[in-house]
C-alpha positions, 0 to 999 in steps of 0.5 A, a space after each residue: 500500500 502507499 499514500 500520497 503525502 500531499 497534492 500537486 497543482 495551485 489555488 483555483 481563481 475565482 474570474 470575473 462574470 461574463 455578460 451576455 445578450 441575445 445579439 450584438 448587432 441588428 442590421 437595418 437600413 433606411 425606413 427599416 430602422 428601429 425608432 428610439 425607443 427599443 427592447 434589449 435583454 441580457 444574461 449574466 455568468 459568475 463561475 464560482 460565485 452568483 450574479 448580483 446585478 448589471 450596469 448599464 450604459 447607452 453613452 459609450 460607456 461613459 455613465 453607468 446605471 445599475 439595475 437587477 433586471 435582466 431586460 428593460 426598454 430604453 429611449 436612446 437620443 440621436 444628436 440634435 439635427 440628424 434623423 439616424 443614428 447607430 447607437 450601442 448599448 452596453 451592459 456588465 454582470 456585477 458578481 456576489 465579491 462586486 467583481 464586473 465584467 471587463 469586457 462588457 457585451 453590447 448590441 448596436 441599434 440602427 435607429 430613426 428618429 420618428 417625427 412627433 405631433 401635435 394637435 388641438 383639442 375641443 370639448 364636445 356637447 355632453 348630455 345635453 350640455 353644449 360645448 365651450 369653444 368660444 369663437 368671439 372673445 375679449 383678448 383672452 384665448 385659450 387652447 388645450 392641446 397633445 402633443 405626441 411622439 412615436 418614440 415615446 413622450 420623453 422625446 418630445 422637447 416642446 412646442 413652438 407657438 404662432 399666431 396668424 404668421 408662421 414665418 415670425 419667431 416662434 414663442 415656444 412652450 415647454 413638453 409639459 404643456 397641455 394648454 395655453 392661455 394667451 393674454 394681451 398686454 394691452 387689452 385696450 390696443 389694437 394687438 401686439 404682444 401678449 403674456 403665456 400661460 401654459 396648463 393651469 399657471 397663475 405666473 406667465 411664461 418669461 417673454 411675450 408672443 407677438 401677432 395678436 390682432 384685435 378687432 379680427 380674425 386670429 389663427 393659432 398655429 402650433 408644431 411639436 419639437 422633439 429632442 432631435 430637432 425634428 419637428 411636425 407639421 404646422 396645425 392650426 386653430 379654428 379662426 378666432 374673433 378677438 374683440 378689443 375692449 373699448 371701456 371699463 364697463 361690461 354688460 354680461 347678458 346671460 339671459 336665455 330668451 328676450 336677449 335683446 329687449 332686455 339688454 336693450 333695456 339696460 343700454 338705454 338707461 345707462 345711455 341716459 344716465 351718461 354711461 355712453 361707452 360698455 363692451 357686452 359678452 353674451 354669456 349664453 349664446 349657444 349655436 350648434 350646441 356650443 358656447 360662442 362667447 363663453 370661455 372654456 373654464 372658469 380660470 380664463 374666464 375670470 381673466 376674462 372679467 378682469 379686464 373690465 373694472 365695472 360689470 352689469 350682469 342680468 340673467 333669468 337662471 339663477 344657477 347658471 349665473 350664480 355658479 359661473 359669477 361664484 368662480 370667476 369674479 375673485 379677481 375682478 373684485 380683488 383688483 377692485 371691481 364693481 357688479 350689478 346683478 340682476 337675476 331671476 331665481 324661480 323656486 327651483 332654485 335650491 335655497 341652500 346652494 352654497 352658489 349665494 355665499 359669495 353675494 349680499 344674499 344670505 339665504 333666500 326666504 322660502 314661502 309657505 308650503 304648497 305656495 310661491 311668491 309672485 308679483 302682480 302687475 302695478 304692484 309696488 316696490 317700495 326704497 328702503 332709504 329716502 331719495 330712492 324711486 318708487 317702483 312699479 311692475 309692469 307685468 305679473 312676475 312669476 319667479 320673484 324671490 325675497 331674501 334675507 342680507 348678510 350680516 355685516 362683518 369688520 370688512 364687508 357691511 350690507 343694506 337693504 334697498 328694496 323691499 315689499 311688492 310680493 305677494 304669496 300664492 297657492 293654487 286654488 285660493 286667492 293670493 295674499 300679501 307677504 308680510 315677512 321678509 321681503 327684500 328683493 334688491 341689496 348691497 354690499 359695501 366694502 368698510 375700509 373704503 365705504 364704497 358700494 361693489 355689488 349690488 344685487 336684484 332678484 327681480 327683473 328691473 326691465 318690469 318695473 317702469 310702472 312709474 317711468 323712473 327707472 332712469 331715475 332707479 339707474 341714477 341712484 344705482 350705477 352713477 351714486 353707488 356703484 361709481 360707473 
């Protein structure tokens, strides 16, 4: 027998891991070439030991990216300028010691740029309710859009905006604009520069964009930028008609019948009373089941009524208006606005809608049960304070609503103008005078000034020329109070 005393041969080296993919070079040429965003997938080896991960580099192995997949999609970047481009992607197996792979394994992908798009999107009419498309407006105008691109929406690095002439310099928007608001600086003007905003934003982008024309037509063109520099076609806006604000004052016509009898109305008196100069907006016209002037939200349309310092509003639907004044007069109060709104609030009308908090209107008075409140023809409306007219009804109003006022506090205070004229009617028996709560025109003061802002009707003053004062009625309300 014999034994071994020892054993020949050296200590086994633990190599480094190899990586490998599934190809190191795909061949494709021209419109066959893969876009930017592209697949690769690969494997590691560890003899020895185990495979804890990978880095990843798609810069010519300049920066690295660890991760533990064994497959991901990249968006590579072809340079500024080109439309084609080779570009290597390399990966490297990372052991259990934090050994990598030397020689990294790689795969070459001919890839094409793939030119982006954008375009302009509108709301439709839903359920009955029309769509908001204005194609009348004050220098206020705003678009949502969507801009994408074929190799993903990484790749897109923003949009260039013109108006009316895309031979000018462009005003470009960001990659995450999904709408923009374009305001003139000079509202008054006849065009020239005007302030961005892109989605939601309150703060304007830096710069101008120019071309604006008011008092005509306008046509919005946009195109899509990628990272490479390629760009899509131009697309444009449905034409706009951008009105140029001519005076301080506007009239919101928000009634749905009588448009211009009413509004009529309101011109004449404020004529007489030597209120000569008024732009007006015609907040429910609707044709083809889309608003023509109303803008398509609140944000804008509250830009919209800031550009006005006074504003006479008359409206026979008390939930539109009240709803559409609660979120869009902020601003034209804080820059210091004044409103005069007449609206006629039928018993429809929830009287506990939070619509009313931001009136003189505390709550409304609700009648007895199974009755309404209602004004006859003659009926008169007596002032709550000397020197106010008398007024008197000239037709049988169907939807008149009392109401009680605010309370005042440190920095608003409010007072009854009107009250009396109602009466109060149930089917089959005849109709009684109400003697509760009866005001029917109101208005709020702003205490650190002493100033009237808003003063509110809840009845139709086009009905109450009975006695042939309301020039009289129009004196004491927009040139005493209200300051017009």
């Amino acid at each position: 027998m014999a034994c071994k005393s020892g054993f020949d041969n050296e200590k086994t080296t633990q190599e480094n891991p190899e990586t490998f993919m599934v190809v190191d070079t795909i061949f494709r040429t021209g419109e066959n070439r893969l876009t930017t965003n592209v697949e690769a997938n690969w494997w590691g080896n560890a003899p020895g030991g185990f495979i804890v991960g990978y880095e990843i580099s798609t810069d010519n192995q300049v920066t690295w990216h660890f991760t533990t997949t064994q497959d991901s999609s990249f968006l590579l970047t072809i340079p500024p300028g080109k439309d084609s481009a080779d570009l290597v992607i390399y990966v490297r197996a990372i052991d259990n010691l934090g050994r990598k792979d030397q020689s990294p394994a790689s795969t070459l992908f001919p890839i094409k740029n793939s030119k982006p798009k954008v375009s302009f999107i509108f709301s439709q009419p839903l359920g009955g309710i029309a769509s908001q498309n204005p194609v009348l407006v004050f220098p206020v105008i705003k678009y949502s859009i969507e801009g994408t691109d074929p190799d993903g929406q990484q790749d897109l690095n923003g949009f260039e905006l013109y108006i009316n002439d895309t031979n000018t310099t462009p005003f470009i928007l960001p990659a995450n604009a999904n709408a923009f608001t374009v305001v003139a600086e000079d509202p008054k003007g006849n065009g020239g520069p005007s302030k961005v905003y892109i989605n939601n934003n309150t703060t304007a982008l830096a710069g101008t964009v120019n071309g604006l024309l008011h008092n005509a037509s306008n046509i919005f063109y946009l195109r899509a930028v990628d990272k490479a520099q390629s760009k899509s076609g131009f697309v444009g806006s449905p034409a706009i008609w951008v009105k140029k604000v001519n005076a301080d004052v506007l009239l919101v016509n928000a009634y749905s019948s009588s448009k211009f009898a009413v509004q009529n109305f309101y011109s004449n008196r404020l004529k007489n009373n030597g209120i000569l100069l008024f732009d007006t907006l015609q907040a429910t016209e609707i044709i083809n089941s889309n608003y023509t002037q109303l803008q398509p939200d609140f944000l804008t349309q509250s830009r919209t009524f800031s550009l006005f310092k006074k504003m006479v509003w008359f409206a026979d639907d008390a939930s539109f208006s009240f709803s559409l004044g609660q979120r869009t007069t902020g601003p034209f109060f804080d820059n210091g606005g004044s409103l005069y709104m007449a609206v006629a609030i039928n018993s429809s009308f929830d009287p506990l809608s939070n619509f009313l908090d931001w009136t003189p209107i505390r709550q409304l008075v609700n009648p007895t049960g199974g009755s309404i409140f209602r004004v006859n023809i003659n009926s008169l409306v007596l002032p709550v304070s000397p020197g106010w007219p008398t007024l008197k009804s000239t037709a049988i109003i169907p939807s008149a609503r009392p109401f009680e006022i605010n309370l005042s506090t440190a920095q608003l205070t409010y007072d009854s103008l009107y009250a009396g004229g109602i009466i109060e009617s149930k089917s089959g028996q005849p109709p009684i005078a109400w003697n509760g709560t009866s005001t029917v025109l109101a208005k709020r003061i702003n205490a650190s000034n002493g100033n009237t802002n808003f003063i509110i009707s809840s009845i139709p003053l086009e009905q109450f020329n009975g006695n042939a004062n309301t020039d009289s009625l129009f004196k004491k309300i927009f040139v005493d109070e209200l300051k017009f």
